[in-house]
C-alpha positions in Angstrom: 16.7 5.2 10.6 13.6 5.3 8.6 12.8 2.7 5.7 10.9 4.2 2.6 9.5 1.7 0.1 7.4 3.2 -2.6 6.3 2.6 -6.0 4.4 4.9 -8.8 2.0 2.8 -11.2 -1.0 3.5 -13.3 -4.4 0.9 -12.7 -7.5 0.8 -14.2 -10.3 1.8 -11.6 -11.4 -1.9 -11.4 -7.5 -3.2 -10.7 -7.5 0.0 -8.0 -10.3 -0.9 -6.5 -9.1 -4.6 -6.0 -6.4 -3.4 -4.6 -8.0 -1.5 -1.9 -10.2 -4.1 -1.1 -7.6 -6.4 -0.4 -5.9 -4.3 1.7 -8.8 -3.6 3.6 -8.8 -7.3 4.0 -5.8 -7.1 5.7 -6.8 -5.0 8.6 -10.4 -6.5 8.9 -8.1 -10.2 9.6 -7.5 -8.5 12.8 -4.0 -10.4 12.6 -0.7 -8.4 14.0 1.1 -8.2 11.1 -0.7 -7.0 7.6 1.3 -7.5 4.4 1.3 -4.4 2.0 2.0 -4.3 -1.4 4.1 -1.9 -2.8 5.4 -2.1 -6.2 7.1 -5.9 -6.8 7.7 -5.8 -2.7 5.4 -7.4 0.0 6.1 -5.0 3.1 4.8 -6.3 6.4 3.6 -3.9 9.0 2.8 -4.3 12.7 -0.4 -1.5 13.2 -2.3 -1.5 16.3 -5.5 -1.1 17.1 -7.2 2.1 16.2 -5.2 3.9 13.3 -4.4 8.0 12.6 -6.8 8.7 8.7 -6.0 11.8 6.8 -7.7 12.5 3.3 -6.7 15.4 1.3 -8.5 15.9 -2.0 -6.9 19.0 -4.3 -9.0 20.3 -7.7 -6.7 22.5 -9.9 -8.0 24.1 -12.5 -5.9 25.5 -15.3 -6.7 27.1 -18.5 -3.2 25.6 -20.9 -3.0 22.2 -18.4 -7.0 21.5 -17.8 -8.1 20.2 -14.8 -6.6 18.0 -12.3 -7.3 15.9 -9.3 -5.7 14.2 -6.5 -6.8 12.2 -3.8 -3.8 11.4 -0.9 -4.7 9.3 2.0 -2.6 8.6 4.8 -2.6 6.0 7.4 -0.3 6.0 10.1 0.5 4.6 13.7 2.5 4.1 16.5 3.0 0.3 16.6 
């Protein structure tokens, strides 16, 4: 049975950024367990060692909608 936790918000660049940086913290600890937040939840996770990246970056381009971009990166493991 899988357990989804996920939350949609909108940050300024310099709360984003924060954000990544402390969860960057949380796999340099080199701890087991890292603590993510998601929304008004702390979700602890058990990843090992070396970790799967993907980055997908789409550019749309519409004439009635302008442009838009999105940035998705996934991490994910066995633990």
């Amino acid at each position: 049975m899988a357990q989804r936790t996920t939350a949609d918000e909108t940050l300024p660049r310099e709360e984003l950024a924060a954000y990544f940086t402390d969860l960057a913290a949380e796999f340099e600890q080199g701890d087991e367990e890292i603590t993510v937040p998601v929304g008004n939840k702390n979700v602890s996770l058990d990843p090992p060692q070396n970790i799967d990246l993907s980055v997908e970056v789409v550019e749309r381009s519409s004439m009635l909608r302008g442009n838009r971009e999105t940035v998705e990166i996934e991490l994910s493991w066995k633990p």
